[in-house]
VOBA-1610 file (N, C-alpha, C; in pm, whole numbers, padded with zeros to 5 digits, always signed):
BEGIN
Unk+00772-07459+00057Unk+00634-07479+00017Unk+00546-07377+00088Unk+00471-07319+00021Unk+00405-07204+00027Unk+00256-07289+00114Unk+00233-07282+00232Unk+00093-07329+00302Unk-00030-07246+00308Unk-00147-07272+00264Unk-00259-07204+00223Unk-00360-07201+00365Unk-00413-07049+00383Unk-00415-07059+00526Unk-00578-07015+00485Unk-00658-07111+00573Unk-00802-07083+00562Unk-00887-06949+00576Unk-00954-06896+00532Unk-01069-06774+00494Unk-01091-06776+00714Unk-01126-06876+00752Unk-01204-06911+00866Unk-01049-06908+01012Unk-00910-06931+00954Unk-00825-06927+01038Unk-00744-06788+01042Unk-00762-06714+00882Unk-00721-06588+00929Unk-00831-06485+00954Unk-00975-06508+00994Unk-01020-06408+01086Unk-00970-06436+01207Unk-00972-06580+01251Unk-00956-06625+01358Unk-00836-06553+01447Unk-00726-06532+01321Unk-00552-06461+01380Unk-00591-06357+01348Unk-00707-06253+01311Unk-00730-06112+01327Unk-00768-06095+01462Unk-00928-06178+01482Unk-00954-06210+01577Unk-00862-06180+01684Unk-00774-06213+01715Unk-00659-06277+01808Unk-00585-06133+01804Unk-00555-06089+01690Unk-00440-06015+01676Unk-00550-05820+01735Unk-00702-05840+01692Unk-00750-05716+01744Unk-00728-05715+01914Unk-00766-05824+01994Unk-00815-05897+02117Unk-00613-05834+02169Unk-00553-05840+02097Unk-00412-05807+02141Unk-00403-05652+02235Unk-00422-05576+02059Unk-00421-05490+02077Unk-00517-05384+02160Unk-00594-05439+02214Unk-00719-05371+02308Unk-00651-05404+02458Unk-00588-05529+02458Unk-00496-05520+02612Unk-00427-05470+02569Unk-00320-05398+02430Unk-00229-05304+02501Unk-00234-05183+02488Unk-00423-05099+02472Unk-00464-05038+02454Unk-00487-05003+02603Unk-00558-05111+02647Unk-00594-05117+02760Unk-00501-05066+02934Unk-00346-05134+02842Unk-00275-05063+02973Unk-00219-04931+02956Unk-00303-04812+02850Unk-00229-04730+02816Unk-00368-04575+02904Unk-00484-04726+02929Unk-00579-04608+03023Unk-00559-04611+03168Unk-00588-04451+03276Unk-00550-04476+03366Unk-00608-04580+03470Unk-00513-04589+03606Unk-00534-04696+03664Unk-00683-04660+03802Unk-00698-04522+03789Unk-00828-04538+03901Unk-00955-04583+03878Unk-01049-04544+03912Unk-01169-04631+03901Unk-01242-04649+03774Unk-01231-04481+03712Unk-01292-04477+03606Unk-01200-04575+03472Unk-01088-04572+03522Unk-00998-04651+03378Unk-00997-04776+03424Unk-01030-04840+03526Unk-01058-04930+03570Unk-01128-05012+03515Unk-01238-04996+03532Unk-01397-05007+03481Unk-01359-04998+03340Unk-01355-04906+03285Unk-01351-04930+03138Unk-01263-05023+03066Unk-01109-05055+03193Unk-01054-05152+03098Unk-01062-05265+03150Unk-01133-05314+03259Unk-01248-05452+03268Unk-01313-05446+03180Unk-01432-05362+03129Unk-01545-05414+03050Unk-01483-05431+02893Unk-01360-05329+02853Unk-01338-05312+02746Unk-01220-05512+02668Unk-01166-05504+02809Unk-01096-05638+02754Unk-01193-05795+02788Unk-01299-05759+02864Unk-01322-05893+02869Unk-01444-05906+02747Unk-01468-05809+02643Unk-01586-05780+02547Unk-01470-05832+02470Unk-01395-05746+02442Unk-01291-05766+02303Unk-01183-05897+02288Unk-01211-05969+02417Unk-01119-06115+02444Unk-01195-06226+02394Unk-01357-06185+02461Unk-01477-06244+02437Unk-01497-06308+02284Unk-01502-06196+02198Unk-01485-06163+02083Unk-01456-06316+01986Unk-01320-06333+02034Unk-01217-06408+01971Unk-01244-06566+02040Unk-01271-06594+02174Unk-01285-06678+02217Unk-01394-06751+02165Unk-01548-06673+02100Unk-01644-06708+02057Unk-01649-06754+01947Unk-01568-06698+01871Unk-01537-06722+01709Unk-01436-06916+01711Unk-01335-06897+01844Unk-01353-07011+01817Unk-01418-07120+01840Unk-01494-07087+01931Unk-01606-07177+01989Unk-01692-07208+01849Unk-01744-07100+01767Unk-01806-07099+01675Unk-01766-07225+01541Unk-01655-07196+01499Unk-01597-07309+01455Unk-01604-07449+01412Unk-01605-07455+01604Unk-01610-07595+01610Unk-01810-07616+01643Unk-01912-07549+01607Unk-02022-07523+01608Unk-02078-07663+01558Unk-02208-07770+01627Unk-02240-07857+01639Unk-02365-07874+01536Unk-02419-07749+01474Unk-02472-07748+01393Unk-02492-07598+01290Unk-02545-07579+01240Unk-02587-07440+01136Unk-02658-07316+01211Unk-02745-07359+01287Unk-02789-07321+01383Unk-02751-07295+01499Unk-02626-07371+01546Unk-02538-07353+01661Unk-02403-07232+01578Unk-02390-07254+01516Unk-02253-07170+01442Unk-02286-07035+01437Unk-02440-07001+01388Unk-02527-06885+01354Unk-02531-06797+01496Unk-02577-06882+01614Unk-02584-06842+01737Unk-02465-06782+01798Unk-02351-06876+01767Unk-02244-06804+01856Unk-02163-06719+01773Unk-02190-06667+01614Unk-02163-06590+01579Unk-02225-06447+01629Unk-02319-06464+01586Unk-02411-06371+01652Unk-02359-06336+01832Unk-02309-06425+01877Unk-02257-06366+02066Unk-02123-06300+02004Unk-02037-06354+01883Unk-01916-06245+01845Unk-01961-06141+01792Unk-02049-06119+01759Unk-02142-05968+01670Unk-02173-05886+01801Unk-02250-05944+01916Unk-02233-05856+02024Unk-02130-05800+02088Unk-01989-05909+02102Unk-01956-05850+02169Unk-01842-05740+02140Unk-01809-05784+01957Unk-01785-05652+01883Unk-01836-05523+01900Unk-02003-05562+01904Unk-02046-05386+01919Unk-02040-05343+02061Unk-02039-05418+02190Unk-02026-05376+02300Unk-01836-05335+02290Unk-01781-05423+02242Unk-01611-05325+02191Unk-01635-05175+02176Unk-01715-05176+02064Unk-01708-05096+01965Unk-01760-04951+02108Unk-01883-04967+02174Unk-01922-04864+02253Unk-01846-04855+02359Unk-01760-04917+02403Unk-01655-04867+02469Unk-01518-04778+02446Unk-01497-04834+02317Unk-01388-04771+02215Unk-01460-04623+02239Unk-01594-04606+02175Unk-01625-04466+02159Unk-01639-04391+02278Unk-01683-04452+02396Unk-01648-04377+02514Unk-01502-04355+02548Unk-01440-04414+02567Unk-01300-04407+02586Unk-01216-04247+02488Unk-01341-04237+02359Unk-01282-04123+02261Unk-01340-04009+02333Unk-01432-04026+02379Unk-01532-03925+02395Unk-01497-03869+02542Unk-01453-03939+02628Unk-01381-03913+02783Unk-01245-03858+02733Unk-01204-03871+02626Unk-01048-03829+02635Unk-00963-03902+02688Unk-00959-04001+02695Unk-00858-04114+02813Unk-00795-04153+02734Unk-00779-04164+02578Unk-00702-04196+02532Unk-00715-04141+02341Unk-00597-04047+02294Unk-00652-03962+02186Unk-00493-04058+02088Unk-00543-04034+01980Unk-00457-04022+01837Unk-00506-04127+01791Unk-00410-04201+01674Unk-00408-04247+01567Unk-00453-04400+01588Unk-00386-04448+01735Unk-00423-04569+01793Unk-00547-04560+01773Unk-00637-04522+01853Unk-00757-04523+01862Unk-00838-04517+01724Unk-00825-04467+01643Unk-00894-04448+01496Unk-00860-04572+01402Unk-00718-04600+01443Unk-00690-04736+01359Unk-00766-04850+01447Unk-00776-04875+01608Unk-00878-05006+01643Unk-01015-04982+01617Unk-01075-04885+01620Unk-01225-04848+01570Unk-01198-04909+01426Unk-01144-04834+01318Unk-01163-04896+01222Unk-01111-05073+01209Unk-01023-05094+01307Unk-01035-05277+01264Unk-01203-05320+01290Unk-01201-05228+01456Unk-01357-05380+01501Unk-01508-05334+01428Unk-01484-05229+01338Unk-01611-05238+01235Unk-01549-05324+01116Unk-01459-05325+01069Unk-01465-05413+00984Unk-01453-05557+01031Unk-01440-05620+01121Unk-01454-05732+01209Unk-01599-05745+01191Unk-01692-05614+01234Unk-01818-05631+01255Unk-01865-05683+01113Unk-01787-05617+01023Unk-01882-05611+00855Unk-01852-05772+00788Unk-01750-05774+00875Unk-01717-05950+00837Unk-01788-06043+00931Unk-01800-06082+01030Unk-01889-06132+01099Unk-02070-06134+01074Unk-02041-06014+01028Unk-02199-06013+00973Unk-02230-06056+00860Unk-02147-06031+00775Unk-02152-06126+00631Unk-02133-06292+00651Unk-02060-06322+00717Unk-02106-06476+00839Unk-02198-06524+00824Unk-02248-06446+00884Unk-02405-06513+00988Unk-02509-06470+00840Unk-02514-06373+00753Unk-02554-06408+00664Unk-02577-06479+00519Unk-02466-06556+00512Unk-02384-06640+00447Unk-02425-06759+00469Unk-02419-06778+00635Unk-02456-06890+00697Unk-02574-06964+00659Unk-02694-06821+00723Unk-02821-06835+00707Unk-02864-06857+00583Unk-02823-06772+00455Unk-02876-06806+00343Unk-02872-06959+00296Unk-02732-07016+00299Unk-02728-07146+00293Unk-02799-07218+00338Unk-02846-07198+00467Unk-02942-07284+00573Unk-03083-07264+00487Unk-03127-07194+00431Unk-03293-07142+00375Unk-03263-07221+00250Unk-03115-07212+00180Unk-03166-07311+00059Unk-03168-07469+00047Unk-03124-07520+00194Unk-03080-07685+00242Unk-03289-07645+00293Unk-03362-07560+00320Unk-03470-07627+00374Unk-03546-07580+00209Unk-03566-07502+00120Unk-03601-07462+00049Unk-03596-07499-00108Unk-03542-07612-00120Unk-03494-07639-00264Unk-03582-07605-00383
//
């Protein structure tokens, strides 16, 4: 039997599955201060990410769901400006890198269609 897997559980295992690949992105920069630093800020943004989405989820209202989407929209784009430093320092070059940029904008383009999805619904429950 073929099991039908929710719109909302497979971002969730993208989610999960980008948040992977940024720690094993992460142990591929060096270990002194400067790769340091970048792969603190870079894994606890892109772990963040995924942890929020599920927090989001289980969201207590329309307004609560909207909010902590919006903290996964940040901390995508704070991903996202680390990714590009990391290109731009040279610390880490090829194909890897071009294929996680392109997941966490489209993460971003989905998350944002979210929160506007969300909201519209919310304007026509006050707006009838």
């Amino acid at each position: 039997m073929i099991e039908k897997i929710s719109l909302s559980d497979r971002l969730e295992e993208r989610l999960i599955e980008f948040a992977a690949r940024i720690i094993f992105l992460a142990s591929k920069l060096a270990k002194g201060f400067q790769g340091g630093h970048i792969t603190n800020q870079l894994v606890r943004c892109a772990t963040a990410a995924a942890a929020n989405y599920a927090e989001a989820r289980g969201a207590e209202s329309r307004a609560d769901f909207i909010h902590k989407m919006k903290i996964v929209q940040k901390e995508l784009n704070e991903t996202l400006v680390w990714l590009r430093i990391i290109v731009k320092s040279g610390l880490v070059r090829g194909e890897l890198m071009t294929e996680v940029i392109a997941e966490n904008k489209e993460l971003c383009r989905m998350i944002g269609a979210s929160v506007r999805t969300a909201r519209r619904r919310g304007s026509a429950l006050t707006n009838p």
